[in-house]
N, C-alpha and C positions, 0 to 999 in steps of 0.2 A: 272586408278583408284588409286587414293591415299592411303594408309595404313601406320599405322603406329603402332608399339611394335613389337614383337619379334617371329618367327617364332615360332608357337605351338605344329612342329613337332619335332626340333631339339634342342629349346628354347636357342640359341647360336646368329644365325645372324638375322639381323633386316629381317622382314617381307616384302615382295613387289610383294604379290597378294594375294587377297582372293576367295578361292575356291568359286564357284557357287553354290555348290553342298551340302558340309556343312558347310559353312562359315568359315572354319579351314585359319589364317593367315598362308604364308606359303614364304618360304623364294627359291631365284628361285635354290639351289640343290635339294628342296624339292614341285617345282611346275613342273607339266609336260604342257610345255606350248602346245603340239602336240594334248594335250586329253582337253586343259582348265582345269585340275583339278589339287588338290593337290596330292601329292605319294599315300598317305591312298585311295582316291577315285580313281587314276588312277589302284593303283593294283586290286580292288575289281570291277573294272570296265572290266577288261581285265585280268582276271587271271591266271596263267601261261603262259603268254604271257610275263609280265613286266617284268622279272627277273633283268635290267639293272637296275629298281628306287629301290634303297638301302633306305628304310625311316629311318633308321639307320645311315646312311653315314654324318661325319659333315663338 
């Protein structure tokens, strides 16, 4: 899939996947390719589990 502007979680690196889940563009520190979602939908999808994806982290 093609994408293109600016990660909407970090809004630093370009974008290169967009979540299925809420269409947040997301850049790949901030995409968990293991769940197909971005950090915001992997944490809330697996909670207390993810403590590794920092949606913080740049």
């Amino acid at each position: 899939m093609s994408v293109s502007g600016l990660c909407q979680i970090c809004e630093s690196r370009p974008a290169q996947q967009r979540c299925p889940n809420c269409g947040t563009l997301a850049c790949d520190v901030h995409y968990d390719d293991e769940l197909g979602l971005c950090a915001d939908c992997a944490a809330q999808a697996q909670p207390g589990q993810r403590d590794d994806v920092d949606i913080n982290r740049f």
